[in-house]
C-alpha positions as CSV (number, residue, x, y, z in Angstrom):
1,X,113.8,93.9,97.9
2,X,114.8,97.5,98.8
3,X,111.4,100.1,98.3
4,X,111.6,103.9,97.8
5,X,108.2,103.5,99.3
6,X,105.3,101.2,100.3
7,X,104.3,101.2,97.1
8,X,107.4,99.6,95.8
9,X,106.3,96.7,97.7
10,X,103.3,96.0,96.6
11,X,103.3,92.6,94.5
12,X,106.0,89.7,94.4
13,X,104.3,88.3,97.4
14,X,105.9,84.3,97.8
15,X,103.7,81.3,97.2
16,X,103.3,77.6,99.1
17,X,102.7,74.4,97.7
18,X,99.8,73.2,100.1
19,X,101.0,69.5,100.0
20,X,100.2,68.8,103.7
21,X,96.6,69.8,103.3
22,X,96.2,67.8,99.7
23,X,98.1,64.7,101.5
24,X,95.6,64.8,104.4
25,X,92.6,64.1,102.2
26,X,93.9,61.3,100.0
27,X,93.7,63.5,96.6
28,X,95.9,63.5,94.0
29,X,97.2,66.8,92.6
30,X,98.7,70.3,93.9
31,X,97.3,73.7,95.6
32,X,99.2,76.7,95.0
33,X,98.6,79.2,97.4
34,X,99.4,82.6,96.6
35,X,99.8,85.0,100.1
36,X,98.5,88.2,99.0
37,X,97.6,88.8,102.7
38,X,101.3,89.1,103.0
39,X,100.9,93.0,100.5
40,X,101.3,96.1,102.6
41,X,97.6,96.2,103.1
42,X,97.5,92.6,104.2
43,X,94.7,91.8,100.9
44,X,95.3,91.3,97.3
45,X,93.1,94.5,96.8
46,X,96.7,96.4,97.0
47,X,97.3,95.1,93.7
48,X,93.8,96.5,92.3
49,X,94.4,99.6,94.0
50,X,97.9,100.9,93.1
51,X,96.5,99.9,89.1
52,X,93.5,101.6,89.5
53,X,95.2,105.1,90.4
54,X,98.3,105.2,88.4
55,X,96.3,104.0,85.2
56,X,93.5,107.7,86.3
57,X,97.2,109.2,86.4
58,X,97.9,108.6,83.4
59,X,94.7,108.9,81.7
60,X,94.5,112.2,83.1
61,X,91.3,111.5,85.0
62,X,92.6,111.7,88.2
63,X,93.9,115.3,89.2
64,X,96.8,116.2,91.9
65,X,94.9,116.7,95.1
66,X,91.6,115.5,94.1
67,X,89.4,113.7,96.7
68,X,89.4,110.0,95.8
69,X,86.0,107.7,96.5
70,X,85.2,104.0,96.7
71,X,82.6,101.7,98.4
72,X,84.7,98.7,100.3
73,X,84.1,95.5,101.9
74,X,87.1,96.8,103.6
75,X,90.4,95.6,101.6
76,X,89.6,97.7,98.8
77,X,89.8,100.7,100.6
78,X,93.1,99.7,103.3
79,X,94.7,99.3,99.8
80,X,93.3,102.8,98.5
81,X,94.0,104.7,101.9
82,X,97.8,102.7,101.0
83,X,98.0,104.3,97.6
84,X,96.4,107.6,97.9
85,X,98.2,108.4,101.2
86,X,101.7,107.7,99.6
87,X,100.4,109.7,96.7
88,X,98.9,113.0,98.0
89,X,95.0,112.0,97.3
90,X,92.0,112.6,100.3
91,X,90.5,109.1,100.6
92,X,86.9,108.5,101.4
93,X,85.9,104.9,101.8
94,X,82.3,103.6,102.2
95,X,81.4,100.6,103.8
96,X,78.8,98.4,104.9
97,X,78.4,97.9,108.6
98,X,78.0,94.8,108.1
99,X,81.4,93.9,107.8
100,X,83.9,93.5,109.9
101,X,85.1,97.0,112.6
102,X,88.9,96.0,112.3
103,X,88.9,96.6,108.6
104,X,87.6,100.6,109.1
105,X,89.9,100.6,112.1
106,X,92.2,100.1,109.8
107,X,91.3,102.6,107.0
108,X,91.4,105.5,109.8
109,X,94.6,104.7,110.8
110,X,96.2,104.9,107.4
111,X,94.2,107.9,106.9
112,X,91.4,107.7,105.3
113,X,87.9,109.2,105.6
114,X,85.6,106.1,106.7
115,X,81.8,106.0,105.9
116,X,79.8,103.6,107.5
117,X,76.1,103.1,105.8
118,X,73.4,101.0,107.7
119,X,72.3,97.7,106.4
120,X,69.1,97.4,105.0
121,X,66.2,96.0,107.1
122,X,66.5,92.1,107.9
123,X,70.5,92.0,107.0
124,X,72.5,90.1,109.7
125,X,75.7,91.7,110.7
126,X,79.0,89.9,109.3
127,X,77.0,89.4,106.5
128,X,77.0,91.9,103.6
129,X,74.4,91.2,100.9
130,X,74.6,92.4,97.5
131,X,71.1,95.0,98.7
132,X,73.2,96.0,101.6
133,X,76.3,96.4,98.4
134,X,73.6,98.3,96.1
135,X,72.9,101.1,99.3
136,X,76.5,101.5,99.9
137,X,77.2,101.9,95.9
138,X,74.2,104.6,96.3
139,X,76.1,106.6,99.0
140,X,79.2,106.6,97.3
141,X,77.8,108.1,93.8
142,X,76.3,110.7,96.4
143,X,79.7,112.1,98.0
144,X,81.0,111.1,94.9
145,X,79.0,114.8,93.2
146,X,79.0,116.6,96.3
147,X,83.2,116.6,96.2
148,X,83.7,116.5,92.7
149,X,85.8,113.3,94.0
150,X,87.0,110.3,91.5
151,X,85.7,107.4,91.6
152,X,87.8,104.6,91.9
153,X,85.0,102.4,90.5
154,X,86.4,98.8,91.2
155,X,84.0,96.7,89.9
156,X,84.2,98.5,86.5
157,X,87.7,100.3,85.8
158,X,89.9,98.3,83.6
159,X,92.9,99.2,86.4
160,X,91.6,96.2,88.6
161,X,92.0,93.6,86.3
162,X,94.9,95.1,84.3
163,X,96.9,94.5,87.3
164,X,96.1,91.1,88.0
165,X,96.7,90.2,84.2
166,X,100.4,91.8,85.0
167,X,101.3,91.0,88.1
168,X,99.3,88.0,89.9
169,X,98.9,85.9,86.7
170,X,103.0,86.3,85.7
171,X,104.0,85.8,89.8
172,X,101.9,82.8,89.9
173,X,102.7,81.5,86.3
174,X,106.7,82.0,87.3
175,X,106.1,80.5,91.4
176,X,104.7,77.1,89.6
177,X,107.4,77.0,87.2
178,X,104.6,76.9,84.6
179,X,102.8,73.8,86.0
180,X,99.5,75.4,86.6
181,X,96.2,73.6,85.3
182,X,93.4,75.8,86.7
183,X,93.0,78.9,88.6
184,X,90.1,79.5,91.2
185,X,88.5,82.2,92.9
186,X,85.9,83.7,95.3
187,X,84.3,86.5,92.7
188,X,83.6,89.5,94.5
189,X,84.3,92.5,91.9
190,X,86.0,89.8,89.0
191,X,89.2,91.6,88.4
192,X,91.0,88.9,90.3
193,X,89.7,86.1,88.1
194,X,89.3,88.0,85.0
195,X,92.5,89.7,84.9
196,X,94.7,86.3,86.3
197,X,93.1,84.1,84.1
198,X,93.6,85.7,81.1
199,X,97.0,86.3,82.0
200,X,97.7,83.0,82.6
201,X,96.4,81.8,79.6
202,X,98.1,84.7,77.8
203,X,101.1,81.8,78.9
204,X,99.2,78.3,78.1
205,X,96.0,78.9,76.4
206,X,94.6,75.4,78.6
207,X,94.5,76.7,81.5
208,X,91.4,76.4,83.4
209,X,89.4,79.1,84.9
210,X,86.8,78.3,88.0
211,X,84.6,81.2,89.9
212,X,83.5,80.7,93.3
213,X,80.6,81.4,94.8
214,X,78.5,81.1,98.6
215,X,75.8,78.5,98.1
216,X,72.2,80.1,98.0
217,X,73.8,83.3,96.5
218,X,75.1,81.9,92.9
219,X,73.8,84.1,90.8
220,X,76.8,83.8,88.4
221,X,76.4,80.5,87.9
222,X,72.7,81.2,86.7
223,X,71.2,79.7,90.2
224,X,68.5,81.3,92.2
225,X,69.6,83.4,94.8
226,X,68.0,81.6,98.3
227,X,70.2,82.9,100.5
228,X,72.1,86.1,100.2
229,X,73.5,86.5,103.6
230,X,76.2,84.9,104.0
231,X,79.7,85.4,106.2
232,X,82.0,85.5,103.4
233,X,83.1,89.1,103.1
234,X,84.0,90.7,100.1
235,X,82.0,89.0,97.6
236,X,79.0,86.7,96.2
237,X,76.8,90.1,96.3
238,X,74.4,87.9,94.3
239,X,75.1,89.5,91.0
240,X,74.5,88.0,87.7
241,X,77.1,89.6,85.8
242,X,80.1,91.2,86.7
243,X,82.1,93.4,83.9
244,X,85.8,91.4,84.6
245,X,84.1,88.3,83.2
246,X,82.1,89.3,80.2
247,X,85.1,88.3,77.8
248,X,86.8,86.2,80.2
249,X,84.9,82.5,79.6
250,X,84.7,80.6,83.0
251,X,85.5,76.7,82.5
252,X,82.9,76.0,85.7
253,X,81.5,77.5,88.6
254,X,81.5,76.3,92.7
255,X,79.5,77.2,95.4
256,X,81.1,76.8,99.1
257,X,79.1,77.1,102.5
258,X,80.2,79.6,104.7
259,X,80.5,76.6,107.1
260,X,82.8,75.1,104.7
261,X,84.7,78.1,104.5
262,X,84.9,78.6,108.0
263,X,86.5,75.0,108.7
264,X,88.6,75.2,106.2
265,X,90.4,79.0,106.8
266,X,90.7,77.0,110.2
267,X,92.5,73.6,108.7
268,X,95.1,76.1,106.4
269,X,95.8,78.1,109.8
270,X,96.3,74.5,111.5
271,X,97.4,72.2,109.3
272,X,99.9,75.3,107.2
273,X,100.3,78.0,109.2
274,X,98.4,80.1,106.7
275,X,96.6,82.9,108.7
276,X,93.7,83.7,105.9
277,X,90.1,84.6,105.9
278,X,86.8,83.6,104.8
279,X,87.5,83.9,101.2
280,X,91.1,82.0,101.5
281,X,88.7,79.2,102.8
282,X,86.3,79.5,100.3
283,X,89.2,79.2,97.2
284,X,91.1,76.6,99.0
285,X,87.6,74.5,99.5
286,X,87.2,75.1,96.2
287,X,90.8,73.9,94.8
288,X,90.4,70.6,96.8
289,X,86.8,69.8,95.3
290,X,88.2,70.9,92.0
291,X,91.7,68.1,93.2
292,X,88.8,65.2,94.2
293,X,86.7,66.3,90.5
294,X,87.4,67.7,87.0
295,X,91.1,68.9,88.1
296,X,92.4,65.4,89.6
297,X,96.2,65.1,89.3
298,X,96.3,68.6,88.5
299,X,97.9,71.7,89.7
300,X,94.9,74.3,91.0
301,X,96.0,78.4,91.8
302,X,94.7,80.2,94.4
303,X,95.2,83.5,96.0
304,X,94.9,84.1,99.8
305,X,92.9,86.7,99.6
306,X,93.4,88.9,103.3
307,X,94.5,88.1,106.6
308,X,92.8,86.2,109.0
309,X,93.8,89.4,111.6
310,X,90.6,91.1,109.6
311,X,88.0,88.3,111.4
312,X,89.5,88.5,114.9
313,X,85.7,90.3,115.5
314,X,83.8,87.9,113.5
315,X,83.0,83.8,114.5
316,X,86.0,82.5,112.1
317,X,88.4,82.3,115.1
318,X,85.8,81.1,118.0
């Protein structure tokens, strides 16, 4: 595939049976991995971002020029700096500090305006909480009315999970040759899950729908929250409700360790050659608990959320 520009590229990224990694643990059933770190921005947040702008174009709410605004874990707003460079929009992104320095390394360099806010008192570093989440949000509605900016808004704007319901959900129905059972994944905004699974069972309306979340941090799931640091970036800011899953029913809910995710972002680099990061070890956990459970003899989608590349600073590759 031939591009007129990056943005062309976006999407269509390949998928792999994870057989080896099923095989090695006696279960019976398939993983499909879906290598979203293999977009443009190396995160499935590309997807989000390219919908999220075309559908303010045409909506008219986004203006040529105007200064465009989002708070980021970091994926969000590489795909943003992506988009709005190629498109002619000022990028501001505003992140926690608590997560990882290659991701704004990266913003800069594609061009974007990179805000780093403080975590609150007694947050650890690498660990973003959903308080830490809620001071970022706070900046972000600030320079949000000081620059008459847009705000991208994804945990809200319809873009986000409009283009997983067209483009992930279709790619992974089509890459499975319509075997899939059950889709899983880490929540951080919902568009992922809320958009893919309704897309998928736009195709067979059995398809079942799983949300991950950290252990001690579940508040999805209706669990109290115990323990809202955690080292899985991007998500599980300890939110009870997200907007991408009020109409969206979720079959069941799993909560990983960031231990777990750790060893097992390790064991799909090893034992596949997948380079993900903490959330690709958190969905693929997931998947194989969901193989050894309720999903046995199954076929279980995931999406490999970003690139292990994004952790080189961080204790998942120690």
């Amino acid at each position: 595939m031939t591009g007129h520009s990056i943005l062309d590229v976006i999407g269509g990224t390949p998928a792999v049976w994870l057989d080896r990694m099923v095989a090695a643990r006696g279960l019976d059933g398939r993983i499909l991995a879906k290598l979203d770190y293999l977009n443009p921005g190396f995160s499935k947040k590309d997807r989000a971002a390219l919908g999220i702008i075309e559908l303010a174009e045409t909506q008219g709410a986004l203006h040529p020029g105007q200064t465009v605004v989002e708070l980021t874990s970091g994926n969000m707003g590489t795909g943003l700096a992506i988009v709005c460079g190629q498109k002619g929009y000022p990028f501001v992104a505003v992140m926690s500090r608590g997560n990882s320095v290659e991701r704004a390394r990266m913003m800069i360099a594609l061009g974007a305006e990179v805000i780093l806010v403080d975590q609150i008192a007694g947050s650890v570093p690498g660990q973003v909480s959903g308080a830490d989440l809620a001071e970022v949000d706070r900046v972000a509605q600030q320079i949000v009315a000081e620059r008459g900016a847009f705000r991208a808004d994804q945990f809200h704007h319809v873009g986000n999970a409009q283009a997983h319901f067209e483009t992930t959900a279709a790619e992974i129905w089509a890459d499975s040759a319509g075997t899939v059972t059950a889709f899983a994944d880490f929540a951080g905004s919902g568009g992922t899950f809320g958009g893919t699974v309704a897309g998928l069972r736009a195709k067979k309306a059995q398809v079942r729908g799983y949300v991950v979340e950290p252990e001690g941090a579940a508040a999805l799931s209706g669990k109290d929250v115990t323990h809202a640091d955690h080292p899985i970036q991007g998500g599980g800011y300890s939110m009870a409700t997200l907007d991408f899953l009020r109409d969206t029913p979720v079959d069941g809910y799993l909560s990983v360790t960031g231990e777990v995710s750790r060893d097992i972002a390790r064991a799909l680099a090893r034992e596949e050659g997948i380079f993900g990061g903490f959330s690709a070890g958190a969905n693929v956990a997931a998947a194989l608990e969901l193989l050894a459970g309720p999903e046995k003899g199954g076929v279980v989608a995931v999406v490999i959320c970003d690139s292990g590349l994004k952790y080189l600073s961080t204790d998942l590759w120690d």
